[in-house]
C-alpha positions as CSV (number, residue, x, y, z in Angstrom):
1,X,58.8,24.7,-18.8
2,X,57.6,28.0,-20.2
3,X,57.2,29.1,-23.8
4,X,59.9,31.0,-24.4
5,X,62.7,29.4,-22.3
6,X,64.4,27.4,-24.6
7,X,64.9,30.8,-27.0
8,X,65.2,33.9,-24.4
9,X,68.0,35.2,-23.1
10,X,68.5,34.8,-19.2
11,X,66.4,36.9,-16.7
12,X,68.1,38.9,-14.7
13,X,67.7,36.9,-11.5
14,X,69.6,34.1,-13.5
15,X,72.3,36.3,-14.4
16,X,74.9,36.3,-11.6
17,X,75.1,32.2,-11.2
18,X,75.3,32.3,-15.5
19,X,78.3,34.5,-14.5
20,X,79.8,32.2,-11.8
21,X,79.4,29.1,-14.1
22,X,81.6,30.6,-16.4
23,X,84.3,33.0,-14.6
24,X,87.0,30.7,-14.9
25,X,86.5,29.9,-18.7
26,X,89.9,30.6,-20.8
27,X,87.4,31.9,-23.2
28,X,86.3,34.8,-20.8
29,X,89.7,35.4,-19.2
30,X,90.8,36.0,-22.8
31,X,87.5,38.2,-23.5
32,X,88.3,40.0,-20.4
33,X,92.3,40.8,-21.0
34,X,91.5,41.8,-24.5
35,X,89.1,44.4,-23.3
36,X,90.9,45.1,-19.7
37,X,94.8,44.7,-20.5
38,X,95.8,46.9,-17.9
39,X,93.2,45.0,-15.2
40,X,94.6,42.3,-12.7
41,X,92.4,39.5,-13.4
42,X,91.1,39.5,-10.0
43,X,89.7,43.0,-10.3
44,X,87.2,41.7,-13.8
45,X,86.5,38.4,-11.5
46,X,85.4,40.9,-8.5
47,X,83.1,42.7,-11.0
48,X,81.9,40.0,-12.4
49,X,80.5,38.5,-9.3
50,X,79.1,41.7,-8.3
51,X,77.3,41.7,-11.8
52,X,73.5,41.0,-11.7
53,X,71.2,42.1,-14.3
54,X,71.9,42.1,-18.0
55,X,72.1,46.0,-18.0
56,X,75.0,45.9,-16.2
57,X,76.8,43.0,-18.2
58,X,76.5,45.2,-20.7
59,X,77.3,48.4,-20.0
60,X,80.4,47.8,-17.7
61,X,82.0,45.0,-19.9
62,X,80.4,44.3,-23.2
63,X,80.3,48.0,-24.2
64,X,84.6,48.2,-23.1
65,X,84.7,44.9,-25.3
66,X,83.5,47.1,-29.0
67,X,85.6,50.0,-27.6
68,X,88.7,47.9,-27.6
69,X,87.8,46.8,-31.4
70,X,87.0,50.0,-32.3
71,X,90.3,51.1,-31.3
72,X,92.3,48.3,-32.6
73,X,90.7,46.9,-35.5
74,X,88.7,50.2,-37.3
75,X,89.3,53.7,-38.2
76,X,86.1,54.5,-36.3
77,X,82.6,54.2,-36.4
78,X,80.2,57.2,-37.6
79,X,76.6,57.2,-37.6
80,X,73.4,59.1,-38.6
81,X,70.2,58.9,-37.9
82,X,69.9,58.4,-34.5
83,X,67.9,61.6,-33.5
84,X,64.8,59.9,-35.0
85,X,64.5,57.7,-32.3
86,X,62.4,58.3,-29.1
87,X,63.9,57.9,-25.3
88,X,62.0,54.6,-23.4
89,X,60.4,53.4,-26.8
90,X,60.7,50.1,-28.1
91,X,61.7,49.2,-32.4
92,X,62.0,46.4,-34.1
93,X,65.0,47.3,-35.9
94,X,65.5,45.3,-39.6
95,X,69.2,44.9,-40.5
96,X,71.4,44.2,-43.1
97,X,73.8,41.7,-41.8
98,X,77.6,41.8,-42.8
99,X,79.2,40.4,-38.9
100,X,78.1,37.7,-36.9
101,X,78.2,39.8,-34.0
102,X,79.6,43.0,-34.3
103,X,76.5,44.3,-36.4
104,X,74.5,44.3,-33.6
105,X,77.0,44.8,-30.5
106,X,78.0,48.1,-32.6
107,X,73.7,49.4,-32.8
108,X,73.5,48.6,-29.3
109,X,76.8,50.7,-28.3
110,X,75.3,53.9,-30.1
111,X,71.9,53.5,-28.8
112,X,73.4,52.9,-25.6
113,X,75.5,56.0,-25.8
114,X,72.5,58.1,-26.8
115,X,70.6,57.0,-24.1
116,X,67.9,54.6,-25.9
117,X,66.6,51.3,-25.3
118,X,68.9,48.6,-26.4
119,X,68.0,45.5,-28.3
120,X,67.0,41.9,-27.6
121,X,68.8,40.3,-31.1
122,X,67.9,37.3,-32.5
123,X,70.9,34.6,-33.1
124,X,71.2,31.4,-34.9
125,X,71.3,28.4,-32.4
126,X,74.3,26.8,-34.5
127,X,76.6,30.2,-33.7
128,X,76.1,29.3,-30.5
129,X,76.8,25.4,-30.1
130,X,79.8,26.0,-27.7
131,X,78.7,26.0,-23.8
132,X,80.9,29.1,-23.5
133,X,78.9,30.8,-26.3
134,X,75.8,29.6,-25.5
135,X,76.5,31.4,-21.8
136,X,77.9,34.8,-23.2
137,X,74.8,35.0,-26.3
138,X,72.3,34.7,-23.4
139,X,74.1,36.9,-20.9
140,X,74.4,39.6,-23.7
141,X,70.5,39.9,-24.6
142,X,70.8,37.3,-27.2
143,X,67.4,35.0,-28.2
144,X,67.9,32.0,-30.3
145,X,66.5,31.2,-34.0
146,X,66.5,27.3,-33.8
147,X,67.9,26.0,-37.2
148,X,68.0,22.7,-39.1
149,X,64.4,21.9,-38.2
150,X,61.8,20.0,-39.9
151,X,59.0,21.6,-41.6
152,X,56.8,21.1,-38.7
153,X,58.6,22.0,-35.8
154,X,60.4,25.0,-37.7
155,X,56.5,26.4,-38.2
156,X,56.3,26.1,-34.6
157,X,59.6,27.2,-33.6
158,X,58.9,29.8,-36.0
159,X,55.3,30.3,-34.1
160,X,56.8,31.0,-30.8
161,X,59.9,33.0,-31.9
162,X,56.8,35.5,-33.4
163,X,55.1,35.2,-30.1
164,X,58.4,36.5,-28.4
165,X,59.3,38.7,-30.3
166,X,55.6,40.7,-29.6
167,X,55.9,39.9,-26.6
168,X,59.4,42.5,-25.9
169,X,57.5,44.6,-28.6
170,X,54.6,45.2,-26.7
171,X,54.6,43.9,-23.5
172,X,58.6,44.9,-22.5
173,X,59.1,47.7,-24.0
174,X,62.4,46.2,-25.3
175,X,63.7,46.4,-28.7
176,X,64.6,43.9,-31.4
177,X,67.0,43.6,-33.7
178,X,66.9,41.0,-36.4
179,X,68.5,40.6,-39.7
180,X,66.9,41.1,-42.8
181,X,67.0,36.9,-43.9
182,X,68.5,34.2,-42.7
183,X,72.7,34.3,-42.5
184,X,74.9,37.2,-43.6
185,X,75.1,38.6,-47.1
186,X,78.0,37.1,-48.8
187,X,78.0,38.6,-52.3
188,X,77.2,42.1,-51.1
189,X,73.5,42.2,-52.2
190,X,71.3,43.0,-49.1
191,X,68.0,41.7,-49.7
192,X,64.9,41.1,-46.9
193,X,63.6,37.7,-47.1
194,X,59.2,38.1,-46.8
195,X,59.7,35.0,-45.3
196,X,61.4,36.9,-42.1
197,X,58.5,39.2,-42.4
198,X,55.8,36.5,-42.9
199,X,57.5,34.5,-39.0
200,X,57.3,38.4,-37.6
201,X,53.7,38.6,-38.7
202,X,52.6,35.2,-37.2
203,X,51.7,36.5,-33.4
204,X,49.4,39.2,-34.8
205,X,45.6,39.2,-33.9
206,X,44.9,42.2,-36.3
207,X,42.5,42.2,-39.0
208,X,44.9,43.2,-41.1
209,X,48.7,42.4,-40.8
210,X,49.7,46.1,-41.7
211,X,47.8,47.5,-38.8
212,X,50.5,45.0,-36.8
213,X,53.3,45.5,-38.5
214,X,52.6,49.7,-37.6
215,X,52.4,49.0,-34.2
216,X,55.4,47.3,-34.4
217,X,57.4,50.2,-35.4
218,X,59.9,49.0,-38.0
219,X,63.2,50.6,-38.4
220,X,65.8,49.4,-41.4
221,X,69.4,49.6,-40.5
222,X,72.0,49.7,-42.8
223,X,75.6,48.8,-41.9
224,X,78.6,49.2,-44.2
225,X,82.0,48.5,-43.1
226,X,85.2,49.8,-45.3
227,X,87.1,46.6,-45.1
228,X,85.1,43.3,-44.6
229,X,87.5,41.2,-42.2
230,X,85.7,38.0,-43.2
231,X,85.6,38.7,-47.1
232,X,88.4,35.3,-47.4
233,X,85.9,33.1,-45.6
234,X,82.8,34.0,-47.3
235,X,84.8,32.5,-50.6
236,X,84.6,28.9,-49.6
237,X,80.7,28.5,-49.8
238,X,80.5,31.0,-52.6
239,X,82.6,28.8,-54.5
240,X,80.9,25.9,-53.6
241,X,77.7,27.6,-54.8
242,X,79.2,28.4,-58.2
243,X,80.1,24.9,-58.7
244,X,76.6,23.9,-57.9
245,X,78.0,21.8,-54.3
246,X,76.8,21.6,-51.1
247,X,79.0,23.6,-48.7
248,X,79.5,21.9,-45.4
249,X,80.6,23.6,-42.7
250,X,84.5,22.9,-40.8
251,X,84.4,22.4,-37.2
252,X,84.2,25.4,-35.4
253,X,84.4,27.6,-38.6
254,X,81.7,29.7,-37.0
255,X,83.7,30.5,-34.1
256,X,86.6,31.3,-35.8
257,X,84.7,33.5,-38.3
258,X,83.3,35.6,-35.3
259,X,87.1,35.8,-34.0
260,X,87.6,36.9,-37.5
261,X,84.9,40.0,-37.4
262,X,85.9,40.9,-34.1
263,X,89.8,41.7,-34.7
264,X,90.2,41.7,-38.1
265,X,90.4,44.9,-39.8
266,X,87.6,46.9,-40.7
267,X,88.8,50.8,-41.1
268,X,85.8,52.9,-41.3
269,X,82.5,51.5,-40.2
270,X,79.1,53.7,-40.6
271,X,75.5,52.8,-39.5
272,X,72.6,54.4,-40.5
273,X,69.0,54.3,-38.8
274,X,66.4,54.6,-40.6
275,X,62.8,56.7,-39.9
276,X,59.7,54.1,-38.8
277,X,58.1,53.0,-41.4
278,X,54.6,54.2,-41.5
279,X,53.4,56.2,-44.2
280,X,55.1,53.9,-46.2
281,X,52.7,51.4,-44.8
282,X,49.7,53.6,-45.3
283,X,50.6,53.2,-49.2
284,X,51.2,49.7,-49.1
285,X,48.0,49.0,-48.2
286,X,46.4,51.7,-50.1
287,X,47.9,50.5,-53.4
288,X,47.5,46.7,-52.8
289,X,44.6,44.5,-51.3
290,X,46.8,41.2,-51.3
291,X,48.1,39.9,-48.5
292,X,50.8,38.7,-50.1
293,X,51.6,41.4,-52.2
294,X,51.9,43.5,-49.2
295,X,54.4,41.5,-47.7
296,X,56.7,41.8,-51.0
297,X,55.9,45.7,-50.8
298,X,56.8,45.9,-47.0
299,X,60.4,43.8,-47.6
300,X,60.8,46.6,-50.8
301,X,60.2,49.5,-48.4
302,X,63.1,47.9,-46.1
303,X,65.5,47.3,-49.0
304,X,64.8,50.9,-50.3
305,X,65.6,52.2,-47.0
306,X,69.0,50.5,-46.5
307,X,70.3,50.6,-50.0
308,X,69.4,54.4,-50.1
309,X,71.6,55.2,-47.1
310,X,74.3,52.1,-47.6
311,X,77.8,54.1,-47.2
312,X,80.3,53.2,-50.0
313,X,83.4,53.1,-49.5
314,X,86.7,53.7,-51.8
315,X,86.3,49.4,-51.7
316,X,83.6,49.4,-53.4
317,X,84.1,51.9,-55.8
318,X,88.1,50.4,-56.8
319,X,86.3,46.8,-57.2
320,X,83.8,48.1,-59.4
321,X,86.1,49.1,-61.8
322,X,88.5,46.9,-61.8
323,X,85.5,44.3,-61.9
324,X,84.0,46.5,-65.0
325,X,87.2,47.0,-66.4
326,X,86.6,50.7,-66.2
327,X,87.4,54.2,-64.9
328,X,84.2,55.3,-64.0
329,X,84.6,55.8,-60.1
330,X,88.5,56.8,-60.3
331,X,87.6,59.9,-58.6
332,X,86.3,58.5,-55.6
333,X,89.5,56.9,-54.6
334,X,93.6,57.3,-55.5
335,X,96.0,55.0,-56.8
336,X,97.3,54.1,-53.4
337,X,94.0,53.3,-51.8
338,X,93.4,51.1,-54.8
339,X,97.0,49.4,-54.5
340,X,96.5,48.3,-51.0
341,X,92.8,47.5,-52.0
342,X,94.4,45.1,-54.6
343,X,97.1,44.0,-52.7
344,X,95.3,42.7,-49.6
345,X,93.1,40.8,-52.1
346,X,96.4,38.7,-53.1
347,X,97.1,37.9,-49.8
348,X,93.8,36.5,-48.9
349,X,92.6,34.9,-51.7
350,X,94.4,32.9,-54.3
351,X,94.1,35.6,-57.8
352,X,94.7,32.9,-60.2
353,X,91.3,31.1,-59.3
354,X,89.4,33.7,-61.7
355,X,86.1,32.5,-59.7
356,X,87.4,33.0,-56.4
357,X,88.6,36.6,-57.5
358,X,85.4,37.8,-59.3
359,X,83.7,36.6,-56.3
360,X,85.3,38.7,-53.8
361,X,85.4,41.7,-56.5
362,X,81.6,41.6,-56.8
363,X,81.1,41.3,-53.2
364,X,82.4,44.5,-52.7
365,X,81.6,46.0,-56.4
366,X,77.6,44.8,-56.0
367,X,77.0,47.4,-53.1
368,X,77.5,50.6,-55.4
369,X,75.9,48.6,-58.7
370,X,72.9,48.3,-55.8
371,X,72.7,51.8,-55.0
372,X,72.2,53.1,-58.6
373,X,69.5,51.3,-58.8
374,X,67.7,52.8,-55.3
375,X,69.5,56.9,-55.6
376,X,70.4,59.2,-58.0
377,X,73.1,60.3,-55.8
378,X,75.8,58.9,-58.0
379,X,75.9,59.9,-61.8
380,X,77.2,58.0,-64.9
């Protein structure tokens, strides 16, 4: 077996029996109808079959796939930032992560409409437990971060995901996407984990792990979405947390929280891309000689980048009042946008659990509190 197979996504000589194994899957008729309603079924199936390098997957299903939830679940995406980026060059793009999936099926849309190289993005193997899944993650340009390991096979499971990741870095010339820790953020504070940083640093051979993480070129994303359509489903684990529990999972909660992402409603969306970092490097290791300490530096430099260009919405500014019990952001939305805000709240969650509603409240209210702290862009 070779290194990487049990992570990478299929080669493109794999890709047209993948396809086969799994054209007559409910799962990808229903994928297929929602993105091709006017299409006889035969005419996907034909396409499919004729379908044989991940490139194509993409582009002539996948990419229809996010148009279709554009159209019916968002008010549109906008985005900025894009123009920094080089044709034929590979970045290892550092994300925020709200959506299981849509985070990075949206960057790979817009850097596939501005003709740039698309990502290879790293997914937990426990979103992908269901054969179906398991097909369409790997057929999509998806490479797996094995969970629920012990200490010694996660440091080598976290040693070859390092190596593979260089290895489409440097060697492919295919971009990465990851997220900036492990799972999405569930109270609304986007934070990088060094500990991401620390498993990207473990393939380097340079003297210093700077002069790596350079050639890596590093670009933060930031991601905001208007309307979280899985805000309800966060609330079980956050409340478990709060009561100091373990949260267990429920059968196929994962899959039904991607379903959830996918065509719940969103409104507005906005992504940002941010410049490579690598001045910012320069001073990192100018102003410290730890090791260590440039590692916390390097996850500040990525959390300054996407909490300086987070969009806020009218959500977050309503439920930082009404979480503050003040006024102070009434001119960023109106009464009606913070009626509905309110109302949908009631119908998700139940508002006489005073933990459960703080908790959604601060999910979307911690965003702007973030912000203050990383811009002067928005005044007392």
């Amino acid at each position: 077996m070779q290194k990487f197979d049990e992570i990478r996504p299929y080669y493109d000589t794999e890709i047209n029996k993948a396809i086969r194994k799994v054209l007559h899957h409910p799962m990808l008729k229903s994928l297929m109808n929602f993105s091709f309603p006017d299409v006889d079924d035969e005419v996907w199936k034909e396409q499919l079959l004729k379908t044989y390098s991940i490139r194509d997957f993409q582009c002539n299903f996948i990419y229809q796939s996010v148009q279709k939830v554009l159209e019916k679940s968002s008010e549109g995406l906008s985005t900025s930032g894009f123009e920094h980026l080089e044709p034929n060059t590979s970045y290892l793009f550092i994300s925020n992560h709200r959506d299981i999936l849509l985070d990075t099926t949206l960057l790979n849309a817009t850097l596939f409409e501005h003709d740039l190289v698309m990502t290879a993005s790293a997914i937990g193997d426990n979103l992908v437990k269901q054969p179906f899944l398991h097909v369409l993650a790997k057929l999509n340009r998806n490479f797996l971060v094995q969970r629920g390991l012990g200490p010694r096979e996660m440091l080598q499971s976290s040693k070859i995901l390092s190596e593979y990741i260089s290895q489409l870095l440097q060697h492919e010339n295919r971009s990465v996407w990851i997220a900036q820790r492990e799972g999405r953020t569930k109270d609304g504070n986007d934070a990088t984990n060094p500990g991401v940083l620390k498993m990207i640093g473990m393939a380097s051979d340079e003297a210093n792990l700077m002069d790596y993480f350079k050639k890596l070129k590093i670009v933060p994303v930031s991601i905001s979405y208007e309307y979280d359509p899985t805000d309800a489903l966060k609330m079980p684990q956050l409340l478990a947390e709060a009561n100091n529990e373990v949260y267990v999972k429920q059968e196929n909660e994962d899959f039904m929280t991607i379903l959830s992402g996918a065509l719940g409603q969103k409104k507005r969306i906005f992504i940002h891309i941010g410049k490579v970092l690598d001045t910012e490097i320069d001073t990192i290791v100018a102003e410290n000689d730890n090791g260590n300490k440039q590692i916390q530096a390097l996850a500040q430099a990525i959390d300054d980048s996407i909490l300086s260009s987070y969009k806020l919405w009218p959500t977050n500014y309503i439920a930082y009042d009404i979480l503050h019990k003040t006024d102070k952001y009434s001119n960023q939305y109106t009464e009606d946008e913070k009626a509905i805000f309110v109302r949908r709240l009631e119908k998700r969650i139940d508002a006489s659990n005073p933990i459960a509603f703080q908790g959604i409240l601060a999910m979307y209210a911690n965003p702007v509190v973030n912000k203050l702290k990383y811009t002067h862009e928005l005044k007392d």
